[in-house]
N, C-alpha and C positions, 0 to 999 in steps of 0.2 A: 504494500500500500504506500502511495506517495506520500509524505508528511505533509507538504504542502498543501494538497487538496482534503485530506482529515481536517486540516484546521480551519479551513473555508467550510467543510461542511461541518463541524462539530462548533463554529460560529454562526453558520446563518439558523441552524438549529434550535437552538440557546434561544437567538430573537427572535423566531417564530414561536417560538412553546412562551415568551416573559415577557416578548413587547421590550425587551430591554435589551443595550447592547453592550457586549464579553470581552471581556482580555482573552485572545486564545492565539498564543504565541509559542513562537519553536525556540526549542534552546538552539546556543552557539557554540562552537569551537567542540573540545570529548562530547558537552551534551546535544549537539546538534539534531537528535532523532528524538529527543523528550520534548513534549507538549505542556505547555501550563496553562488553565483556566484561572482565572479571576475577573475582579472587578474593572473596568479601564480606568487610567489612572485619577481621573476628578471625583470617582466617586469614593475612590480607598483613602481615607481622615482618620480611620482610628489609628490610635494609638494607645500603648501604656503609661501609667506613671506613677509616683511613691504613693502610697494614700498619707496625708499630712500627719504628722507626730509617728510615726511608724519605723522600724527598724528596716534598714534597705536590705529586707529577705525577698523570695520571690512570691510570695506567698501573699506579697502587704502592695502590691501591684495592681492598680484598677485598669480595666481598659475605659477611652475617652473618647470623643470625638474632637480632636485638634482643629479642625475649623481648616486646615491645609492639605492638598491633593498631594496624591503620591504617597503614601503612606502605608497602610493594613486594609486590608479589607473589613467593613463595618458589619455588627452581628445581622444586621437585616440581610446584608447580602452574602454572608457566609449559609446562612437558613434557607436561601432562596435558590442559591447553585447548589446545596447539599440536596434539595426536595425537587429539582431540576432534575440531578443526578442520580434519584433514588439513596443516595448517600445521607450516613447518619451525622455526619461530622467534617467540617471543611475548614482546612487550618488556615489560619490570619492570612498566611501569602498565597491560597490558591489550591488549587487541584493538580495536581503532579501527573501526568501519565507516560509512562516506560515509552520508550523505543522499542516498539516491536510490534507486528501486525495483531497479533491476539489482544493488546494493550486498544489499539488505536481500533479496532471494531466494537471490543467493549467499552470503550467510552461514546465511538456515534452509535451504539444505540441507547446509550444512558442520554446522553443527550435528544435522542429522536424520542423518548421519553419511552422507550422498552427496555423491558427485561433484559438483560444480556446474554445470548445463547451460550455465552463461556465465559466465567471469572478467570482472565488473565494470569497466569501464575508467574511468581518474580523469575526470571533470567541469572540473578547476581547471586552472590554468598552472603 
């Protein structure tokens, strides 16, 4: 499978099924065949930070809306591409998906809003 044309189709996808439109970008250079969904950048403002009088653990950490683009992805839109994706959980920088045609099938059809006739199994150690 092309990279190039998964990410065209696993974007116009996305804003057919949301009305809304995705980061859906290819890595570069060793990760050049890995795929990332997210937010595009104007709408990822969250961020973390200390909660006031608190010890700097990671524990005492709020996330925020910084009011500035380019950032994290916001919980609305973390919820929104995890229920997109059939997925439970979508971490602050996006949706990750492997290099490799089983990877990039099961994501267009999480994106085409189907089951996926096969969970991708990892490639690595």
């Amino acid at each position: 499978m092309d990279r190039n044309e998964v990410i065209k189709a696993i974007r116009a996808a996305l804003k057919h099924r949301s009305g809304k439109a995705w980061s859906v970008t290819g890595g570069r250079g060793t990760a050049w065949g890995w795929i990332t969904i997210d937010s595009p950048p104007a709408r990822r403002t969250s961020g973390f930070r200390l909660k006031a009088g608190t010890l700097d653990l990671p524990e005492n950490y709020e996330e925020y809306d910084t009011g500035q683009p380019d950032r994290l992805m916001t919980p609305a839109d973390r919820a929104e591409l995890g229920k997109l994706l059939g997925l439970d959980r979508v971490h602050t920088q996006g949706v990750s998906i492997a290099a490799s045609s089983e990877h990039y099938r099961e994501y267009l059809d999480r994106a085409n809003g189907r089951t996926p006739s096969k969970i991708a199994e990892p490639y690595w150690d």
